[in-house]
VOGU-3710 file (C-alpha; in Angstrom, 3 decimals, decimal comma):
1> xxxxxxxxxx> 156,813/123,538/57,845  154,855/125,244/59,606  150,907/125,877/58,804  148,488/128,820/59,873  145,453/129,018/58,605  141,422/130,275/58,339  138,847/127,980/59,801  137,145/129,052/56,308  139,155/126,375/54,940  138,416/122,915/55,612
11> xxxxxxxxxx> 141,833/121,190/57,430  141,662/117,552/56,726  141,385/118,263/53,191  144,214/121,034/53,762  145,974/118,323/55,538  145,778/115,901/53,240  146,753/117,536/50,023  149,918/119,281/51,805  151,094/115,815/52,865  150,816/115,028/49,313
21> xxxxxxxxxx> 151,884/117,667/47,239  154,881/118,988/49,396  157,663/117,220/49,795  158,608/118,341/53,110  159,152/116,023/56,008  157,554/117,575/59,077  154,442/119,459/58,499  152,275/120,741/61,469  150,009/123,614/62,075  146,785/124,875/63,066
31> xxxxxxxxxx> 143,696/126,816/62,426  143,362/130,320/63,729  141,755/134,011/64,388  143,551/135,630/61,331  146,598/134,830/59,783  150,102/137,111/59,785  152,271/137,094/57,173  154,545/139,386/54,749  150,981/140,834/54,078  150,762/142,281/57,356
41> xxxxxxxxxx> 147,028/140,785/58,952  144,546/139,234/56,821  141,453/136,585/56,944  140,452/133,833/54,991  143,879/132,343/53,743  146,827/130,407/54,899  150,408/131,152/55,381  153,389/128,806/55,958  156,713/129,043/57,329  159,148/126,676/55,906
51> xxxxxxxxxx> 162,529/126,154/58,299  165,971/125,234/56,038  167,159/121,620/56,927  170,901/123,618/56,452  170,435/126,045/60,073  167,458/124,028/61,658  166,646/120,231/62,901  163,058/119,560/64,309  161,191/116,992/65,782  157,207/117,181/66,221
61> xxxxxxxxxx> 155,227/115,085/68,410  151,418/114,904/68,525  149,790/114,585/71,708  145,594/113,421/71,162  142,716/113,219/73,886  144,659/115,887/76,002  141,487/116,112/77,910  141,694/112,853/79,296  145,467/112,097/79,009  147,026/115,097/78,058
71> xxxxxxxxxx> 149,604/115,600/80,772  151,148/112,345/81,193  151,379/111,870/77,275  152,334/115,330/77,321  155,670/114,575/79,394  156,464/111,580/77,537  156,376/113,483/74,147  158,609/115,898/75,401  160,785/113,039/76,778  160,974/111,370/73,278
81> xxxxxxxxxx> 161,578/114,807/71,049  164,655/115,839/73,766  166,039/112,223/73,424  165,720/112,565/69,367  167,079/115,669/69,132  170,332/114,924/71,372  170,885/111,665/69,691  171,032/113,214/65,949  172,510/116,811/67,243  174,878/114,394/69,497
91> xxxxxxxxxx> 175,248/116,175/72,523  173,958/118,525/74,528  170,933/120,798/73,217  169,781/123,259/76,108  171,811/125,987/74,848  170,640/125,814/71,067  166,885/124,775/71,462  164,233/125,729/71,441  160,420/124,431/72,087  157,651/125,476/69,991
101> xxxxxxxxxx> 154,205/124,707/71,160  150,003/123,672/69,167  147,310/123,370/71,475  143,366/123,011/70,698  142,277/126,347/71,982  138,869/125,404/72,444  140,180/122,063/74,577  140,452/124,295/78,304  143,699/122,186/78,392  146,617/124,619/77,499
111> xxxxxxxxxx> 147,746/125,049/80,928  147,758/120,874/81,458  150,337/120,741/78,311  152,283/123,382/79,049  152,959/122,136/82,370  153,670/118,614/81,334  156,074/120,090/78,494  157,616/122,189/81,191  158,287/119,654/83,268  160,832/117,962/80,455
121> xxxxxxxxxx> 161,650/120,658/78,695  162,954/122,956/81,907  165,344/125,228/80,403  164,591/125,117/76,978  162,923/128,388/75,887  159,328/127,545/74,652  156,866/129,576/72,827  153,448/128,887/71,445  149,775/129,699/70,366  146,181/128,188/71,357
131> xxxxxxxxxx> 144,397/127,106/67,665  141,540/129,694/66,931  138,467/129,546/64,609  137,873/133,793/64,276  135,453/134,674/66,952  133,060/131,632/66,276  134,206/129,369/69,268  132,715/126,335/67,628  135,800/124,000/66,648  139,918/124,499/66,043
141> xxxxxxxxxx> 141,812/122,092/64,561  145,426/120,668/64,491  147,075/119,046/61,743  150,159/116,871/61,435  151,725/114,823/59,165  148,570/115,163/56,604  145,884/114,592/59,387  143,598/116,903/61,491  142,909/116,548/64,897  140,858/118,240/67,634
151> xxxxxxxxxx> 141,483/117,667/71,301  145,240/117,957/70,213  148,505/119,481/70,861  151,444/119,687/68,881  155,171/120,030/70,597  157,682/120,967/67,989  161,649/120,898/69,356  164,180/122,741/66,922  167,755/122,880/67,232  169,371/125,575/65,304
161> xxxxxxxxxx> 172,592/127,123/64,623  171,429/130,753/64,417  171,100/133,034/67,206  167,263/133,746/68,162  165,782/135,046/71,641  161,885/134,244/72,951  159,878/137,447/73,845  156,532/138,943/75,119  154,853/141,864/74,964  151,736/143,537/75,790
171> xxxxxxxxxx> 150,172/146,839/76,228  148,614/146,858/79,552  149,293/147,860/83,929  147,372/147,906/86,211  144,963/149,919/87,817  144,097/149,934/91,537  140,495/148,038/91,127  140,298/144,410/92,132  137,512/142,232/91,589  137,632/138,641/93,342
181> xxxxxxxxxx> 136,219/135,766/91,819  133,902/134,278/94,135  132,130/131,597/92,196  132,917/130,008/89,130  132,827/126,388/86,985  136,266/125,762/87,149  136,385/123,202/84,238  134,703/125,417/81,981  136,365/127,926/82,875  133,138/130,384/83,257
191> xxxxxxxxxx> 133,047/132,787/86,132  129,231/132,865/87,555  130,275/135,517/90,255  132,739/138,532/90,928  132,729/140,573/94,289  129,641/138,240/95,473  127,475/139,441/92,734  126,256/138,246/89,441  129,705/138,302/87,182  128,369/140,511/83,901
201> xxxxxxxxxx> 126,922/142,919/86,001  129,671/142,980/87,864  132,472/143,482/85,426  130,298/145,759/83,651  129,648/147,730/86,704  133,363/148,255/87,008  134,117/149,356/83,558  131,510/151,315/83,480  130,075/149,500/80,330  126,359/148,299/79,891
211> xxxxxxxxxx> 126,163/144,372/80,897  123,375/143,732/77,984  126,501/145,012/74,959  129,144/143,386/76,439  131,445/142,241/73,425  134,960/141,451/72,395  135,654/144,774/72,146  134,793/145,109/75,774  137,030/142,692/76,981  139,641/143,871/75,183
221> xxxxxxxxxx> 139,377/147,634/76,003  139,421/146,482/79,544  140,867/143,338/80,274  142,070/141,599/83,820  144,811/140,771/85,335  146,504/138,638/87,934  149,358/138,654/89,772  151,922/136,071/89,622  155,548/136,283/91,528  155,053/139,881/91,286
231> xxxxxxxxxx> 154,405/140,291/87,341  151,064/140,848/85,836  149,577/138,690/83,590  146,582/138,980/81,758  143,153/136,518/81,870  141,409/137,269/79,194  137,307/137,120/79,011  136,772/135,012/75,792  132,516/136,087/75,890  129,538/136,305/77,621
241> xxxxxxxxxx> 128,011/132,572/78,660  123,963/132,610/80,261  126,302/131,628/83,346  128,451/134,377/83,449  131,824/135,119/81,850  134,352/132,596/80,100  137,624/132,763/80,310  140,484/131,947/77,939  142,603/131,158/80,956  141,998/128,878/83,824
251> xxxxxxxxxx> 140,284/130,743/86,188  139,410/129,472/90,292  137,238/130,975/93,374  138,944/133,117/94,846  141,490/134,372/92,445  141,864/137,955/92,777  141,431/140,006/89,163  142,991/143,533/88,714  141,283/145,954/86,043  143,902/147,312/83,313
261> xxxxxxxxxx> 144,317/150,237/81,687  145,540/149,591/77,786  148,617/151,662/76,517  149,708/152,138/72,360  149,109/149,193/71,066  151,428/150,098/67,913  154,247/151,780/70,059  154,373/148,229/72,077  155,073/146,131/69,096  157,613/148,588/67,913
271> xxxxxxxxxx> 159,613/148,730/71,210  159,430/144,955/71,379  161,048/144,293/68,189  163,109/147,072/68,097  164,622/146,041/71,105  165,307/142,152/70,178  166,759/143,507/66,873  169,501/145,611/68,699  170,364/142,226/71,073  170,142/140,216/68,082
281> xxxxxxxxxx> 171,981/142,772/65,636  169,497/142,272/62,974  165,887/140,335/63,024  165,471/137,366/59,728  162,289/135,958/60,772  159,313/136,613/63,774  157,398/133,486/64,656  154,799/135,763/66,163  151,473/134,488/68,433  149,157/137,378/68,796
291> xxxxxxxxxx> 146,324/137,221/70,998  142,711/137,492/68,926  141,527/139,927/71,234  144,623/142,552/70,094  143,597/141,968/67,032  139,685/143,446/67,596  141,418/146,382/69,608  143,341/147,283/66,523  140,860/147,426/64,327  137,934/148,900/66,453
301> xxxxxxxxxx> 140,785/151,971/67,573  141,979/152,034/63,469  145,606/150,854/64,304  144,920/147,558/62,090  147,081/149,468/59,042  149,727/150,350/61,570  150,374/146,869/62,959  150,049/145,172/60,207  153,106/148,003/58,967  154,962/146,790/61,614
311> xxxxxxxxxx> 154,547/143,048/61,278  155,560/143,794/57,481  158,669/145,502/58,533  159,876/143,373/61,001  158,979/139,972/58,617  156,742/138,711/61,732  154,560/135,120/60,273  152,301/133,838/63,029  148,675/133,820/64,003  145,678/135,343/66,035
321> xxxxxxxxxx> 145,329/132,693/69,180  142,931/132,026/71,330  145,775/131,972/74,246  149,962/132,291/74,089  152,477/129,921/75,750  155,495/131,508/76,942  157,963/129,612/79,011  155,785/127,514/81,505  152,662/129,784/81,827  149,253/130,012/79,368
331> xxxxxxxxxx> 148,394/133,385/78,852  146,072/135,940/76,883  146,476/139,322/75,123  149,929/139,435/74,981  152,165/138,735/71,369  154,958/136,562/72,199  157,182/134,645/69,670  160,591/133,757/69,001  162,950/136,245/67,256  165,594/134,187/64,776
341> xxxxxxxxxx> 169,219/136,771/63,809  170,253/137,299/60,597  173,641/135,580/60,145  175,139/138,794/58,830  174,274/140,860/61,428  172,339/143,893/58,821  169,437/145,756/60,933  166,293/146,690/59,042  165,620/149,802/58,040  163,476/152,221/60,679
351> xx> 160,147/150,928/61,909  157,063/152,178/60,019
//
């Protein structure tokens, strides 16, 4: 089972009273920015997703202090669950797995654990979301196994019989303005300088915004870019420090930013899905990590109703993140999940 909920709710007691009450024998989870569900987007709740023991096996391993020992216990975790799961699945598991992946989002440590889960989990797709508490930025929490934990990751390894395919999406190119990071705190990730000059000026400067009202909103109306083996991915602001900027992502001097433009939002999500429910001949279930910052664009631009349609229709059940895994990288406003076929192959009706 998996858990996604509000940091309105307290989590060891959540925890706690799940490991007690449900009879289920693997229960992990974590807080978030806003919960997704058959109710489209909401705030202040929980939702679950519960995987049958008849199509699905799964193996969860907790990894704790991942900022002092997160990638070496991160690669023996992923050792461990691989060795489980080929032992009780008895035989090989690459072409039937899948990796799904819980990490503190407040810990500056997702790209550490996705690295060290990588590094044992090589071909085995792998999806995931960064914990969120709304916009606060104060403290997100893991649980497992009726306990909550900061400074955490989770690494969950299924092994199922149906058909299912990994994704990403976002709603962004590029535009031709590059801004170079030319001084910056590495470890906490907060950019002090961009083009040689103070970083909020900068950015704002470049946008065309006002430095003093920079906001959420502002980052995610114009986010940044970088370029890795010639894709795009974003790296997301997370807010204005008295530094500078923070970033979601790890961010280093002289890493060269490129200034998006957004496209439809909506028409992204659609297309996405549409197109894994023509490869898969019919979607059951979207585990679905959406970035916190598409979330703010959709409801500042009035497209909230219109996602949350299209979450409805296509039966995603996720969370807002602070940050998304997908395969070996940690990135930011993009959605990516994992897409599970219906075994008899019937489509949905039209998107909404």
């Amino acid at each position: 089972m998996l858990v996604f909920f509000s940091p309105a709710l307290d989590a060891a007691s959540l925890a706690a009273t799940l490991k007690r009450e449900v009879d289920i024998p693997v229960q992990v989870g974590c807080s978030t920015a806003g919960e997704i569900g058959p109710f489209g987007m909401s705030d202040g709740g929980a939702v679950a997703l519960l995987f049958s023991a008849d199509t699905f096996r799964c193996f969860a391993g907790l990894v704790t202090q991942i900022s002092r020992h997160g990638f070496e216990r991160g690669i023996a975790c992923a050792q461990r669950l691989k060795e489980c799961c080929a032992e009780i699945v008895g035989g090989a598991i690459e072409n039937s797995a899948f990796a799904v992946t819980l990490i503190d989002g407040l810990s500056n440590c997702e790209e550490v654990m996705v690295s060290a889960f990588q590094t044992e989990l090589r071909e085995i797709p792998h999806v995931g979301g960064s914990a969120g508490d709304g916009l606060a930025f104060r403290q997100t929490w893991i649980i497992h196994d009726g306990t909550a934990y900061a400074d955490a990751a989770i690494l969950c390894l299924f092994h199922s019989t149906l058909p299912f395919k990994i994704f990403k999406s976002d709603h962004y190119e590029p535009t031709d303005i590059r801004l170079v990071v030319t001084e910056c705190d590495q470890e906490r990730r907060i950019v002090t300088e961009i083009n040689g000059a103070p970083a909020c000026e900068e950015y704002a400067h470049v946008t065309g915004l006002d430095a003093a009202t920079l906001s959420p909103m502002s980052f995610a109306s114009h986010p940044l870019m970088v370029k890795i083996g010639g894709d795009y991915f974003c790296r997301s602001i997370r807010r204005v420090e008295k530094e500078g900027l923070s970033f979601f992502c790890a961010i280093d001097n002289g890493v060269v930013l490129t200034l998006a433009r957004r496209r439809d939002l909506a028409e992204s999500i659609d297309d996405a899905l549409g197109r894994l429910t023509e490869e898969l001949g019919g979607i059951d279930v979207v585990l679905g990590f959406d970035c916190v910052l598409r979330r703010v664009e959709a409801e500042d631009r009035q497209l909230a109703h219109r996602v949350a349609e299209l979450y409805r229709h296509y039966n995603v059940v996720g969370f807002s993140t602070y940050g998304e895994q997908y395969k070996a990288m940690h990135i930011n406003q993009t959605f990516t999940g994992i897409a599970f076929g219906r075994s008899g192959g019937v489509p949905p009706g039209p998107a909404l």
